[in-house]
N, C-alpha and C positions, 0 to 999 in steps of 0.2 A: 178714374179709369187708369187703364195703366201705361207704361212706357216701354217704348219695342223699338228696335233696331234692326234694317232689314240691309244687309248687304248685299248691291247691285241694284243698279236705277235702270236697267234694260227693262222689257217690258212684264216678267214675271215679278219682279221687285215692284213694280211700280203699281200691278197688280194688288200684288198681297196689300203694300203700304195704301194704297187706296180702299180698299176694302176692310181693314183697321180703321182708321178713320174716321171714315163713314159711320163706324159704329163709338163713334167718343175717344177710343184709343191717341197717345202722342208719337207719332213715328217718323224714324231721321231714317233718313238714306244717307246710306255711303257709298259711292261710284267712285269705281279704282279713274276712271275716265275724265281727263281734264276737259269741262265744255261739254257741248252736244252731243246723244248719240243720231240725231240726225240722219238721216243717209245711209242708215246700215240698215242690214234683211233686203227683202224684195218683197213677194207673195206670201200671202198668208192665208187657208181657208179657214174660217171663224165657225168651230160646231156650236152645237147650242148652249154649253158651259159654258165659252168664253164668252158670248154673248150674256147670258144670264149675267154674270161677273161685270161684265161693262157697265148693265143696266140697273143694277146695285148700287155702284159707284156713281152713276145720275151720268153717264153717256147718254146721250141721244141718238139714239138707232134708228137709222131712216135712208132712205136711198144714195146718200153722198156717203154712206159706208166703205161702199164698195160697187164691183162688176159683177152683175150676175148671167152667169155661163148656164145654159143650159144641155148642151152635149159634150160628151166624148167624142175624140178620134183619135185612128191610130195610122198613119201616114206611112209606105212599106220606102225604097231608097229610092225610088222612082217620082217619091211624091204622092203618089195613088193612094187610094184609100183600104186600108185591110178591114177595119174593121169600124164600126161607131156604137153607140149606145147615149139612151138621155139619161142625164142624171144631173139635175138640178143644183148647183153652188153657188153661191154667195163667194168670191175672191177680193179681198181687200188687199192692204200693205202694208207693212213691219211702220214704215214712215207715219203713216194716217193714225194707226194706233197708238204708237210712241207718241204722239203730238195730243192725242186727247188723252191719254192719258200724265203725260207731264201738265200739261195746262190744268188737268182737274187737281193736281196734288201741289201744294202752298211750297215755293222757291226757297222760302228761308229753311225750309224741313229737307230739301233736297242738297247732299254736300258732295261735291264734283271733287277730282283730282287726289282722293281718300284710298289713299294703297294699305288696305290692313294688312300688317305685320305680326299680329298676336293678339291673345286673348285669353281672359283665363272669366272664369263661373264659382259660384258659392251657393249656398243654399237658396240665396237671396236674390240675387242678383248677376249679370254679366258686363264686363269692363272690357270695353274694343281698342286694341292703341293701333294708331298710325303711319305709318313712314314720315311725315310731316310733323310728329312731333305728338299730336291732337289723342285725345282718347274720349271716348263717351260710354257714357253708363246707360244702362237700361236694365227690365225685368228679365227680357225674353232677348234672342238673336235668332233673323232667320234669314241664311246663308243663301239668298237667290242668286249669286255671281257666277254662275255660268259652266263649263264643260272644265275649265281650269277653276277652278274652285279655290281660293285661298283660305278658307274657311274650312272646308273639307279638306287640302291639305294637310292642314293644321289638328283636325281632330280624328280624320280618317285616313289617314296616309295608302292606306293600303287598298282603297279606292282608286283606281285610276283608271282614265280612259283606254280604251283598247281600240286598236288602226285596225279596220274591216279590211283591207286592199284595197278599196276604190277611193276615188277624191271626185268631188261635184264641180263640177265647170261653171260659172255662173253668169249671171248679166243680165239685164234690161234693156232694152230696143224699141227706140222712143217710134209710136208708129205713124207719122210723117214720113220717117227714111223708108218704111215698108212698101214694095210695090203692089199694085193691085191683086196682082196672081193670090202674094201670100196671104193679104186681109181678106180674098174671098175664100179661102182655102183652107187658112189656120186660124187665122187671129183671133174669133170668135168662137174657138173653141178650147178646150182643154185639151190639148193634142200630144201626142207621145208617139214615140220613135223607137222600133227596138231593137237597133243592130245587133251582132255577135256578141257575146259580153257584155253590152253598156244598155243603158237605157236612158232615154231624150224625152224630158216632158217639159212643155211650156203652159204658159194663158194670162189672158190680158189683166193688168193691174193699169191701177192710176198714174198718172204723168205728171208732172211737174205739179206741185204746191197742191197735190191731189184729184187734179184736174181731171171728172169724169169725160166729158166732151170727145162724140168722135173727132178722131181726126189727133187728139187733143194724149191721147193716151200711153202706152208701153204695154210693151211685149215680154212677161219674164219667162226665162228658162233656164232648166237646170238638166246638165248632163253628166248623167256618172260614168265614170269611164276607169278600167283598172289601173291599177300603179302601185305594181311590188314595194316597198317600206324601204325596203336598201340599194334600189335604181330608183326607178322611175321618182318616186315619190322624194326620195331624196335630191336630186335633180330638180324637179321643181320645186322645191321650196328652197332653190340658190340663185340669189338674183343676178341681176347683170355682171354687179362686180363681183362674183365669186364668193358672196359673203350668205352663209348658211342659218336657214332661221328655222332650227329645229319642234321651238313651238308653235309656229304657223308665220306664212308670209300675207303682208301687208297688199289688198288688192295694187296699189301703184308699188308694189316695189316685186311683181311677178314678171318675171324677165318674159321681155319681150320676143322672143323667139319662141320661148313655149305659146304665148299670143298666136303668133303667125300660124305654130305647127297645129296649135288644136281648129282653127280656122280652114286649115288645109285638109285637116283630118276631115271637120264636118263636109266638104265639098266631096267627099270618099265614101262616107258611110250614111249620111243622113239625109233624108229628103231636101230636094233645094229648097223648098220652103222653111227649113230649121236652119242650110246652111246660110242661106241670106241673112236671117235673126243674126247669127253669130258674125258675119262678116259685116256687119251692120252697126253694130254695138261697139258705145264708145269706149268701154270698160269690163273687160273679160276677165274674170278671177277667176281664182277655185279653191274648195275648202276639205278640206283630209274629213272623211266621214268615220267616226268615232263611236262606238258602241262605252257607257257607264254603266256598269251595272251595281246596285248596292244593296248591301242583304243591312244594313239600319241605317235613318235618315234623323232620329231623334237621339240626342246625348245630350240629356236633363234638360237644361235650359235654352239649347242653343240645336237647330233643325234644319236639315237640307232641302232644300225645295226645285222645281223647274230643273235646269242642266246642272243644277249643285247637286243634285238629288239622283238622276236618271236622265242620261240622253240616248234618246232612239234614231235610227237611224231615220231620215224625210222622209223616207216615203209613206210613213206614215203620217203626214201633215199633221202631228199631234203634240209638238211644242210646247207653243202658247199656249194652248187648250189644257195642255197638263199642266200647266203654268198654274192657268185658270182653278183645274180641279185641286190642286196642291193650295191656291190659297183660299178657295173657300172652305175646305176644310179644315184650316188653323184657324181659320173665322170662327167658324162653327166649334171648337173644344174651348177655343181661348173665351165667346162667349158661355159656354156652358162649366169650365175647369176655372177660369180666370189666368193669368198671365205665368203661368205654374209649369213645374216641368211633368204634370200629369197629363198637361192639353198635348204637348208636344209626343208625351204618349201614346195617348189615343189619336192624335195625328199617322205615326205611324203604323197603330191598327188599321185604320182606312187606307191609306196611300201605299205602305211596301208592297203588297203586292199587287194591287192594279199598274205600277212600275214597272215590276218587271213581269208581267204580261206585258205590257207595250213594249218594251224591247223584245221580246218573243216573236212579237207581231211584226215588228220591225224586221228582225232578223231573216223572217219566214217572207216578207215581202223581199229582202233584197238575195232570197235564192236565184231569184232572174239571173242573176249578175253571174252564179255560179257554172259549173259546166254540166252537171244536172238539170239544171234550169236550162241551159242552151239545147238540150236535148231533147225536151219537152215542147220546146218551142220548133223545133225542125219538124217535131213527129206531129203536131198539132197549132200551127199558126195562126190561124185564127181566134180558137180556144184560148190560146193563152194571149193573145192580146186583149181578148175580152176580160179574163180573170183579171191583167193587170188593169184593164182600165174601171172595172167593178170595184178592187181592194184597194186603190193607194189614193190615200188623202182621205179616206172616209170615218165620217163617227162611229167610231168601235165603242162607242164607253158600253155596251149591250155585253159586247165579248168579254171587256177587258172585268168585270164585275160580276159575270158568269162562275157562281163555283162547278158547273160542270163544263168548265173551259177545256179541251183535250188539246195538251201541247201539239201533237200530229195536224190538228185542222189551224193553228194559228201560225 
C-alpha cells in the first residue's frame, strides 16, 4: 500500500488519516500544535456523511454520541417566543469527536509540535521539512491544516482568507449554573436570537469528560455580531497589554473588558435567557469569521482539504461534514487511481465545486447580518425567523450536488 502524509491532526486530518488506514494505507500526521487539541470547538451537528465516515473508521455510533434536540425556537428580547418549528438533530462536540478519533488512530503515526516550513514534489514522490529540523517522505500530501493554511500558503499564495465584517462571540455554559427559567425555556432547544444586525444561536452539548446526564451537561452558544476590520475588530483582537494579535487572539488572552462589554451588550439586545448563558460562562471568546474561497485544491501530488481547501461561514454547520466529504473522496480515487497525482485530480472533479456552493450557501445565510436582511426582517418577522431556523445548520449535500443549483435561491 502506499505512504501518505496528512498535514493537521484536528479533526478533518484525523478524518482523512483514519479513513486511509482503514484501508491498508501508512499515514503520519503532522500537527503544527505542541500536545493536545483537547478543549477546542464546541457544538458540532453530525449530517449523514460525517457519520458514515466515522462508521467506516469502526466508531461506534450509539446514544453517548451526542444530545438529541428535537425543536427549534426563536426567543424575541423580551424572552417570548416569536417563533418554533420541529426539526430533529443529533448535536455532539468538537471534544467527543477529536477524542474517538485520536484514540482510533495509532500515537506513534501522530507527530505533535511539527511547524511545516516547506516542501517541494517530483514525479514520484513529496518531501515535507520542518521548523524543528525533521523532514518526511511520502507518495501523496494532503494539506488538512486549517483557515491559515501553511501548505496552501506555500503552493497557493493567492488564496487567502477574506474578513466578512462580523466576529462569533463564543462559550459554553455548564448547566448546573443555569436557572430553572432558562432550562425550561431554552436549554432543550436549539434556540436563536435575532437582534438588529447580529444573530444568537445556542443548544445543548456534552459536559465535562462527555458527560450526557442531566443536570450533568453545557450550554453552547454562538453570537455573531458586527466589527468593522479597522475599529472594532482591530480593538478586539488587542489584549490587555496593548499588544496586537493580527492573526487571531488567544481565548485567555481577550481583554477583559471586551468580556464585561459583550456581557453588558447581551443584557441590551438579547433575551435574558441568552443573556444569563453569557453572564454565566467561564470563558467568553470570539472568532473573526472568514470566508476561503478556491478555484483549485489539487497541485499534482499534494491537495487541499477541510479549511485548507474551503471555509464557510457557521451557519452553515458544514465543517466537519465537508471534512468528512473531502476525505472520502480522496478515499475513493486513491483507492481507484492509487497514490498518483491522477486520484488528486479526480478529487478535484468531485470536491471544487460542491466547495464553493457551500460558501455560496454560506454567504446567502449570513445576508441576515446585512441591512437587506434587516429589512426583511422588520417587514416580515416571523417569516424570517422561520427561514433562519429552517436553513442554518442543515444537510444541503442535496443542494450543494444539484446541477441545477440557482445562485439566487442559495
Amino acid at each position: 500500500m502506499s505512504k501518505i502524509l496528512v498535514v493537521g491532526g484536528s479533526l478533518g486530518g484525523l478524518l482523512a488519516a483514519n479513513l486511509l488506514r482503514s484501508q491498508g494505507h501508512e499515514v503520519d500526521i503532522l500537527e503544527r500544535v505542541s500536545g493536545s487539541l483537547e478543549g477546542r470547538g464546541a457544538g458540532i451537528v453530525p449530517h449523514p456523511v460525517l457519520i458514515k465516515a466515522l462508521k467506516m473508521v469502526g466508531v461506534e455510533i450509539d446514544h453517548n454520541l451526542g444530545i438529541q434536540v428535537d425543536h427549534r425556537v426563536t426567543l424575541d428580547k423580551n424572552g417570548g417566543l416569536i417563533a418554533d418549528m420541529e426539526l430533529p438533530q443529533l448535536f455532539t462536540s468538537w471534544g467527543k469527536l477529536y477524542h474517538l478519533l485520536k484514540e482510533n488512530f495509532p500515537a506513534k503515526h501522530y507527530h505533535s509540535g511539527k511547524n511545516v516550513v516547506s516542501f517541494e514534489q517530483s514525479q514520484e514522490a513529496v518531501s515535507v521539512h520542518c521548523e524543528d529540523g525533521t523532514s518526511y517522505n511520502a507518495e501523496l500530501l494532503i494539506a488538512s491544516d486549517g483557515l491559515r493554511s501553511a501548505i496552501r500558503h506555500i503552493i497557493a499564495p493567492q488564496i487567502k482568507p477574506e474578513y466578512t465584517g462580523y466576529v462569533a462571540w463564543r462559550g459554553v455554559c455548564e448547566e448546573s449554573a443555569l436557572s430553572q427559567h432558562m432550562r425550561d425555556t431554552l436549554f432543550n432547544y436549539f434556540g436563536f436570537g435575532l437582534p438588529e444586525g447580529e444573530q444568537m444561536l445556542g443548544y445543548p452539548v456534552a459536559g465535562n469528560n462527555n458527560n450526557l446526564q442531566v443536570g450533568q451537561r453545557r450550554y453552547n452558544f454562538v453570537w455573531y455580531r458586527q466589527a468593522p476590520e479597522n475599529t472594532i475588530l482591530k480593538d478586539l483582537l488587542t489584549d490587555a497589554d496593548g499588544i496586537f494579535h493580527p492573526q487571531g487572539i488567544s481565548p485567555v488572552q481577550v481583554n477583559w473588558r471586551h468580556i464585561a462589554a459583550v456581557r453588558e451588550a447581551a443584557k441590551k439586545n438579547l433575551a435574558p435567557q441568552f443573556a444569563e448563558v453569557l453572564e454565566k460562562t467561564g470563558m467568553v471568546f470570539f472568532q473573526p469569521i472568514y470566508d476561503v474561497f478556491s478555484e483549485q485544491v489539487a497541485f499534482e501530488r499534494v491537495a487541499l482539504m477541510g479549511d485548507a481547501s474551503f471555509v464557510a461561514r457557521p451557519h452553515v454547520g458544514m465543517g466537519v461534514s465537508k471534512a468528512a466529504e473531502d476525505a472520502l473522496s480522496i478515499l475513493s480515487n486513491i483507492t481507484q487511481y492509487g497514490a498518483t497525482a491522477k486520484a488528486f485530480e479526480q478529487y478535484q472533479q468531485e470536491r471544487l465545486i460542491p466547495g464553493q456552493r457551500v460558501i455560496a450557501r454560506a454567504r446567502y445565510l449570513g445576508k441576515y447580518m446585512t441591512a437587506q436582511g434587516q429589512a426583511e426582517l422588520k417587514n416580515n418577522h416571523i417569516g424570517i425567523a422561520q427561514r433562519v431556523m429552517r436553513e442554518t445548520a442543515v444537510d444541503i449535500a442535496d443542494i450543494i450536488m444539484s446541477d441545477e443549483l440557482i445562485p439566487e435561491n442559495i
